[in-house]
N, C-alpha and C positions, 0 to 999 in steps of 0.2 A: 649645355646639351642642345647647341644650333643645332650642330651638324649633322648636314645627310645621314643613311642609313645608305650602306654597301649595295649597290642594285642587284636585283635578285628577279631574272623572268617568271613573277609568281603568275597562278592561272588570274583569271578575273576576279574578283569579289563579287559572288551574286548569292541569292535565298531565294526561295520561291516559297511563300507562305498560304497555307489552307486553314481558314478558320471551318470547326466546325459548329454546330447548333448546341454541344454541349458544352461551348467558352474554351477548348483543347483546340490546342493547333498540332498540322503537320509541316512537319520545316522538310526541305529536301534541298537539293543544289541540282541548277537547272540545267548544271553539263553530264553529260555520258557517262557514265566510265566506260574508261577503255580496256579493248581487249585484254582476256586475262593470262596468265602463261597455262601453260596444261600442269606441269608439277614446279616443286620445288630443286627435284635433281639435277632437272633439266639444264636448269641455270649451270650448275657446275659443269657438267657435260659438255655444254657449249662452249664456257672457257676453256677445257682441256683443250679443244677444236680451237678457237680460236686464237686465244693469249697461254699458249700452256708454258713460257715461262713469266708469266705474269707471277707477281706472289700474289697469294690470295689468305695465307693467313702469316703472325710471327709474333712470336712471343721468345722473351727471357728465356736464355735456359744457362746449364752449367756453372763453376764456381767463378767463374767471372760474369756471370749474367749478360752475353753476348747474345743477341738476338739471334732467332733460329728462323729461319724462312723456310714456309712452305709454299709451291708455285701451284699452280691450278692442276698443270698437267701428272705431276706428281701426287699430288694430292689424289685426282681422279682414278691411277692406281690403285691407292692402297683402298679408298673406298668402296673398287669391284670386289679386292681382293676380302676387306670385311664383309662385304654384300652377301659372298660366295659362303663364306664363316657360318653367318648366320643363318643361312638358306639350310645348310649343309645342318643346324639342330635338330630340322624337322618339327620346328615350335613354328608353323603359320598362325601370325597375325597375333603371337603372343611378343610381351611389352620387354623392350630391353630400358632401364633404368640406368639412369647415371645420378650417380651420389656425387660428384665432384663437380668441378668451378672451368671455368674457359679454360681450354687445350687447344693445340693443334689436335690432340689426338680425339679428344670432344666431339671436335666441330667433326672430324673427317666420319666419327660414329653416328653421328646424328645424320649425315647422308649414306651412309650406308643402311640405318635402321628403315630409315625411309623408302628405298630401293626396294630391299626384302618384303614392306610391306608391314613391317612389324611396329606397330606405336613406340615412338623413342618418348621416353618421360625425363625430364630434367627436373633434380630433386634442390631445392637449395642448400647449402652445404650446412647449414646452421644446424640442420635435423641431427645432419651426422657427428658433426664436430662441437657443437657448443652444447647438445642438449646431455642432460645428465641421464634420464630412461627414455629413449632414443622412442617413446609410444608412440610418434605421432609417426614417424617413420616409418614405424613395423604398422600401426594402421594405413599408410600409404603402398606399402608392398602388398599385404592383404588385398586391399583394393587394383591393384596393377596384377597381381598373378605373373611376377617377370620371367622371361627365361635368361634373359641377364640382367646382371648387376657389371656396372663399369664404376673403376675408380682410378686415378691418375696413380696413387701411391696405397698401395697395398698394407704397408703400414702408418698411415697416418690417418688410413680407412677402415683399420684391424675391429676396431670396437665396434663399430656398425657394421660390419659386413657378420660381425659376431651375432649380433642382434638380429640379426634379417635372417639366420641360417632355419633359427626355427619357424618361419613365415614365410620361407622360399626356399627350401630344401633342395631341390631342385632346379637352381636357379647357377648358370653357368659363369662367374667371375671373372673378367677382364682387367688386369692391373698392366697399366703401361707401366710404372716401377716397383719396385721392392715388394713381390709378390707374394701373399702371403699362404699360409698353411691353408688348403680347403681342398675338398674334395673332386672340384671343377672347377680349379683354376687354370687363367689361361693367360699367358701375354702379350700383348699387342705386337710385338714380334712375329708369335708366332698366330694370330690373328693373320696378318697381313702376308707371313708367307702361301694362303691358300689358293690352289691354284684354281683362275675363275675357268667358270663350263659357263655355255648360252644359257643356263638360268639364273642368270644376271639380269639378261640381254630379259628375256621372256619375262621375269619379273618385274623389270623397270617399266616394259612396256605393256603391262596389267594395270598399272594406276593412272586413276581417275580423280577426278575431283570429289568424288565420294569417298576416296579413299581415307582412311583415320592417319593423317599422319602425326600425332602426335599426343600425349595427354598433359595438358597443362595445369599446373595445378594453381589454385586462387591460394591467397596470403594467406589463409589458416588462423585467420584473426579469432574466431569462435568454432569451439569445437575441432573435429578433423576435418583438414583441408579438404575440400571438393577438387577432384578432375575434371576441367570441362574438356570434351570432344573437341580436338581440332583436326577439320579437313586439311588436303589439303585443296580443295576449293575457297575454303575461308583464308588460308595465306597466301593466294595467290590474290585472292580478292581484294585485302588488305593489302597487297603491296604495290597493287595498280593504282590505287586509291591514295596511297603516299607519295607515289612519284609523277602522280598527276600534277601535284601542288607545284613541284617546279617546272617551267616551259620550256627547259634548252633546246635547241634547235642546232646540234651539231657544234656548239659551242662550252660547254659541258667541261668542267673543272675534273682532271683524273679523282676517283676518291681514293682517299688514304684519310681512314678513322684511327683514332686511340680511346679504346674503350675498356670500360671495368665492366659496365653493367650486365650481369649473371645472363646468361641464357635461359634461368631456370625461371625468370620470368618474362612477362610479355614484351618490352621497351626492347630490351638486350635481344630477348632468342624471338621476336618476329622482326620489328623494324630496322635492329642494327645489321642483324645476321643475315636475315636475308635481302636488306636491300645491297650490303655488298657484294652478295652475290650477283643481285639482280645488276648491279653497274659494273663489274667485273672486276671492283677493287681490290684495294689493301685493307686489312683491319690487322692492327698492332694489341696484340690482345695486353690489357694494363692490367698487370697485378697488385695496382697500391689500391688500396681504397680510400671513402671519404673518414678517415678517421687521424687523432693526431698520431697515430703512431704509424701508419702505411699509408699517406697523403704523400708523403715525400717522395716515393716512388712514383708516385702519378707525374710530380712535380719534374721529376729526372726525364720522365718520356717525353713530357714535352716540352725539354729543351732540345730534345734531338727531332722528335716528329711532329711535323706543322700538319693537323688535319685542317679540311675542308669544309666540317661542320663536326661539331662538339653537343654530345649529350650529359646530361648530368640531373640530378637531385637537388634540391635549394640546398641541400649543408654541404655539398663535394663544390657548388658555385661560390658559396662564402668563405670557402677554404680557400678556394681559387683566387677570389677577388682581395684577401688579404694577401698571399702570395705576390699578385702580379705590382701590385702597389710597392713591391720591397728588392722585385728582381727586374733589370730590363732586360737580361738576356731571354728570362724565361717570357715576356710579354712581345719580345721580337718576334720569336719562335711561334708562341702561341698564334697570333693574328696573322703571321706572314701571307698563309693562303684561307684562311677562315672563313665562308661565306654566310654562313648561319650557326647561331647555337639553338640547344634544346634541352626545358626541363619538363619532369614530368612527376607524379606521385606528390605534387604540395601545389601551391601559392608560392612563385619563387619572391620575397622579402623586395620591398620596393629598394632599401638601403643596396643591397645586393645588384639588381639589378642596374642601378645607377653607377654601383663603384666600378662595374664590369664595364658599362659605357665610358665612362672615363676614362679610362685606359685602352680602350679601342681607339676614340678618338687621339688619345696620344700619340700611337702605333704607330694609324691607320690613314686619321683623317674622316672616319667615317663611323656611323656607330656601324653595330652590327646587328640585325635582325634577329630577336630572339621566336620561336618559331614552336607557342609548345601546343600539344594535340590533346584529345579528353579519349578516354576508351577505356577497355577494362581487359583480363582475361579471354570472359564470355565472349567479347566484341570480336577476337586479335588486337586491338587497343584503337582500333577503326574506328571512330563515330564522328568525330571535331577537329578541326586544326585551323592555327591562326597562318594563314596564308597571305599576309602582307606585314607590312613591318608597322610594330606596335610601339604607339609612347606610354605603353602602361603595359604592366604584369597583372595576370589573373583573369586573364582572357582563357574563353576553350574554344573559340573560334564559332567557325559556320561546318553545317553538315560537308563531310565528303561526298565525292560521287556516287551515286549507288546506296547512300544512307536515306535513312527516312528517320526522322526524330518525331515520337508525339511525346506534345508536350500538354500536361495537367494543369490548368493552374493550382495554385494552395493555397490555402485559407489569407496568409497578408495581399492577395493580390499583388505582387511586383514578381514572383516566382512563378517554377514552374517545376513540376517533377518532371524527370528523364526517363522515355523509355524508347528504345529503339529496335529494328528491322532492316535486316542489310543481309547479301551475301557471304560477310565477313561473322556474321554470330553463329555461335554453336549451335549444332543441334540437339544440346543436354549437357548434362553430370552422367559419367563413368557409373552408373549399376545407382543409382538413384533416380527413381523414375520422378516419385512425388516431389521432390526438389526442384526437380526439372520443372513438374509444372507448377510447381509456386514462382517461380522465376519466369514465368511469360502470363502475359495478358489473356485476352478473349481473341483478340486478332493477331497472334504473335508475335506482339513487339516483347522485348525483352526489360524485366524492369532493372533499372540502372543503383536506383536505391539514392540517388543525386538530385539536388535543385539546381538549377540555370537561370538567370536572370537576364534581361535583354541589357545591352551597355546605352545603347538608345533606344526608348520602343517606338517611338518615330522613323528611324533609322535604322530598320534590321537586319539591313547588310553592315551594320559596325560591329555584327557577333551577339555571343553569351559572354554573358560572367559566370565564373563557377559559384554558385550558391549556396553550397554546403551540403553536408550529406544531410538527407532527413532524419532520416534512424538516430543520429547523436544528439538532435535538437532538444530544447525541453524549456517548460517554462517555470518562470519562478512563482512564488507566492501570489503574486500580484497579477496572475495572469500572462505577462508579459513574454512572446519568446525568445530564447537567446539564442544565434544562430553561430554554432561550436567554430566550424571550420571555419569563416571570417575571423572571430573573435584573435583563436589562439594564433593566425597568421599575425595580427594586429599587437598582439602581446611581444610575440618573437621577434617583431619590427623593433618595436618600442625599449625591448633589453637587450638590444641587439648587443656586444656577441655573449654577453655573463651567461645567457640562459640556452640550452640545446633542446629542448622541449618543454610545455606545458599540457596539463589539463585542463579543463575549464568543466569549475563546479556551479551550483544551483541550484538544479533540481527541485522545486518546491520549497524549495530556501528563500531567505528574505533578500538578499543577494548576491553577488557574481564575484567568484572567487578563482582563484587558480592553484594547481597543485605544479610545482618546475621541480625539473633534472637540473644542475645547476652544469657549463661547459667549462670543467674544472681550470684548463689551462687560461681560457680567456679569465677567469676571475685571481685565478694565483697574481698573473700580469697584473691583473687592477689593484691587487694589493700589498703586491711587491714581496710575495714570498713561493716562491718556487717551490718548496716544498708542505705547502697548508694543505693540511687535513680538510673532509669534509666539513666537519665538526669547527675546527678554525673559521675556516670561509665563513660560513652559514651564519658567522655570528659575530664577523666581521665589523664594525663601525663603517669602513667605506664602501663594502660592497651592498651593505643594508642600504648605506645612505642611496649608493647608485640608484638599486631598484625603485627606492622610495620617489626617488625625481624621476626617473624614466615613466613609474605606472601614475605619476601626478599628472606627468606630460600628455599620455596618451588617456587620461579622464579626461584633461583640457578639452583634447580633440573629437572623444567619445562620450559626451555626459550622460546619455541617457539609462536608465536604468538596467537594459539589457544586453550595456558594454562596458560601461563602468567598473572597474575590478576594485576591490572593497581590500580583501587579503590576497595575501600570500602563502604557501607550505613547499618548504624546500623541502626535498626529498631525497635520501640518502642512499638508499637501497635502487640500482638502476631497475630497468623494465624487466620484466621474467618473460624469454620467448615460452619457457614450458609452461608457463601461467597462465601464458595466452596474452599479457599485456604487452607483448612487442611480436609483428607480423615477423617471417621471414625476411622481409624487405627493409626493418628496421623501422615502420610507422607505427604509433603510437595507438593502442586501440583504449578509447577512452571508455567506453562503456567498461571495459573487463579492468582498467586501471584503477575504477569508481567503485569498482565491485570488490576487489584486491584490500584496495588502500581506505577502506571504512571507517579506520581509527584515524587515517589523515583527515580526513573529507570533517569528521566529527568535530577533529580537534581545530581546522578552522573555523567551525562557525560556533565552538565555544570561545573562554577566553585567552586572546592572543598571547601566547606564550612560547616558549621552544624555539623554533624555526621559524615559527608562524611572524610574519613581516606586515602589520598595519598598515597600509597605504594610506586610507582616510579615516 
């Protein structure tokens, strides 16, 4: 792992640090941000004008899954023409919702919602489609008050649009396909034949940067998900601030992305969505996801589409990096024009990110600059970003432009709580006031609920490390604390690929245990039966044995008491998103999984039996 990293004109690395008299620092970055756009429409607007046959979105469609392009200028049509649609309800500055996943027809709704002035809300699909009493749904309509509901397939949407009729009575349906029975229904068809009048014109040019353009909602890990308020002052904010990071100077690689990641939250619908719009690219919208059964399609995209910079999740990257180890066509492809990648929502696995440089270097000749940022929701996802190229994962960078970080120290003195102040954070929660103010300070920074740890405190332009959420942390009997989010990335390392998640137990326990989802297909492979049960696996002689050396190896590495993993409990039953033990994003909420799984948690720190796997 000599070799260079791929040049990339990143800005400077600088911090500017303020101690205060109460041991709390303020971190800030000591360049400008620069001017910000006035909206978010604009951007399209401007392509229409300038590249209108540029494509600017394309996706799959039809029984031969032949790519559909849509150009800017095109595009920019049907968007006046839904603008006019929605104007024409007479619902000002009431929420149109979308229950569905990345569209052509999506993206082109979510700039019209915007134009009109009306909050566009992007719902994650899970709500609709996986959940069996769609509650948390119908408490999110409640809370929106929509006058539409958008869905891509009216039948594949029948159940929840079912759901919503008594919480949104009144609420006017959009189905691009197979439309279903309701009393306001309408189709994008005939959406888009409405003919625009100048209050288009007049309405686009009513918004401000105080304007709401959108409600975004947080992962709904406890309780109903919260809306935070997003201006659009705050994405415009946020998108200056991301594209500060790189210097090009007229020398600028065209973008063409291939992306999965939801619009319905922050990664996908603030920095993918609109920074292509902001560069006037392409985005190939990807319909596989990071699982074994729709990876494959990811995998198809990119042997046709060589993006420019690549986002992902650590499990869509470990998918990837077994993938590229087995195909050269698809590693030609992928790195042909690659300049940066990007994870976000974990600690991407050190093993991970090594196999990915391997194979760059094979390509390339070059590694490749992995490039991931820290933010939230609340933020736009604005606060960190590693702006130079890293020989290590688990960085969150230095402040962006226009950020202001105070930082707390915590009780081990090597931390720091996060909390932040920027152009880019909300101004609240959607009809929660008291929330709102539990969520900011005395001098309104926002609290993050995150530790940070310096990588040198000598050297504070070499960034934070992420230090784990506080809220998960807890000690054991002995006082000791265990700090969750390091631990379980270090576990995942350690069993690398048998295990797809863990918990980490303790709590006032004598010691540090773990609860694992086991990654069914990687352990079938290890045991050479293709078709093994949980039940089988779990009670395996070689995959026992595996675990048993992997969690010896990483005691080796971690002896101390508050890393050390003692047991084991394989766990049969996947996460419940209705339970609350798995986010809409797919992360792991441990508190609610500890609170769930009482009789797991129990039966490790009795005697080892069942599933339950001894280490020491």
């Amino acid at each position: 792992m000599l070799a260079p990293f791929r040049p990339l004109p990143f800005l400077e690395r600088s911090v500017a640090l303020e101690t205060r008299a109460d041991g709390s620092l303020i971190a800030r970055c000591p360049v400008p941000l620069k001017a910000r756009e006035a909206h978010i429409p604009l951007l399209l607007r401007r392509n229409a004008l300038t590249r209108p046959d540029h494509v600017w979105l394309a996706q799959r469609r039809g029984a031969n899954r032949d790519w559909q392009h849509l150009t800017y200028g095109h595009a920019a049509r049907q968007v006046d023409a839904a603008t006019q649609f929605l104007l024409t309800l007479g619902r000002p500055g009431a929420t149109v919702m979308v229950l569905s996943g990345n569209s052509l027809e999506h993206g082109m709704l979510e700039l019209a919602a915007m134009q009109a002035r009306m909050p566009y809300a992007p719902v994650t699909t899970a709500y609709s489609l996986l959940s069996t009493d769609h509650a948390k749904l119908k408490a999110m309509a409640r809370l929106l008050e929509p006058a539409v509901l958008f869905v891509q397939s009216g039948h594949q949407y029948e159940r929840a649009l079912r759901a919503l009729q008594e919480v949104a009575p009144d609420a006017t349906v959009i189905c691009v396909d197979d439309p279903v029975s309701h009393p306001a229904v309408k189709t994008w068809a005939e959406v888009i034949a409405t003919p625009v009048t100048p209050a288009v014109t007049a309405s686009i040019d009513a918004i401000d940067h105080d304007t709401v353009a959108k409600y975004q909602f947080t992962s709904g890990s406890t309780g109903v998900p919260k809306a935070a308020i997003v201006t659009q002052g705050m994405l415009c904010t946020a998108m200056a601030m991301t594209s500060q990071m790189i210097q090009w100077r007229g020398d600028a690689p065209e973008t063409v992305l291939l992306d999965w990641l939801p619009w319905s939250h922050v990664a996908g619908g603030h920095a993918v969505f609109n920074g292509v719009l902001e560069d006037g690219g392409t985005l190939y919208i990807d319909d596989g996801r990071p699982t074994s059964q729709e990876f494959g399609e990811t995998l198809r995209n990119l042997r046709e589409i060589s993006p420019v910079r690549f986002s992902g999740m650590p499990v869509a990257y470990a998918m990837l990096a077994e993938a590229l180890q087995q195909d050269d066509v698809l590693g030609a492809s992928f790195f042909r024009n690659l300049r940066r990648m990007t994870y976000s929502g974990a600690r991407l696995p050190d093993a991970v990110h090594e196999a990915l440089q391997r194979q760059a270097v094979r390509h390339t000749g070059y590694r490749i600059p992995f490039v991931s940022a820290y933010g939230s929701t609340e933020t736009s996802a604005a606060v960190t970003y590693v702006y130079w190229p890293s020989e290590r994962a688990g960085l969150i960078g230095l402040p962006h432009p226009g950020v202001e970080m105070k930082l707390l120290p915590l009780e081990d003195g090597t931390r720091y709580e996060i909390r932040v102040r920027s152009e880019a954070v909300m101004p609240g929660y959607l009809k929660q006031p008291e929330l709102t103010a539990q969520s900011f300070d005395e001098e309104g920074f926002l609290r993050m609920g995150d530790a940070a740890s310096f990588v040198d405190p000598q050297r504070p332009e070499e960034g934070f490390a992420f230090a784990g959420r506080v809220a998960e942390e807890f000690k054991l009997q002995s006082g000791v604390f265990v700090r969750v989010s390091t631990l379980r990335v270090d576990c995942l390392n350690a069993a690398s690929p048998v295990l797809c998640d863990v918990v980490i137990t303790g709590a006032d326990r004598p010691f540090v245990g773990a609860l694992a989802w086991l990654n069914l297909d990687a352990c079938r492979e290890l045991v050479q039966m293709p078709r093994a049960t949980f039940e089988e696996l779990a009670s395996h002689p070689r995959l026992q044995a595996f675990l048993v050396e992997a969690f010896r190896s990483h005691n080796a590495r971690h002896p101390g008491s508050s890393t050390r993993i003692r047991r084991i409990g394989l766990l049969a039953v996947p996460p419940s998103m209705d339970g609350g033990e798995t986010t809409d994003k797919g992360y792991i909420n441990q508190r609610k999984v500890l609170e769930t799984r009482q009789a797991h948690v129990e039966a490790l720190y009795g005697a080892a039996a069942g599933s339950v796997i001894e280490i020491d």
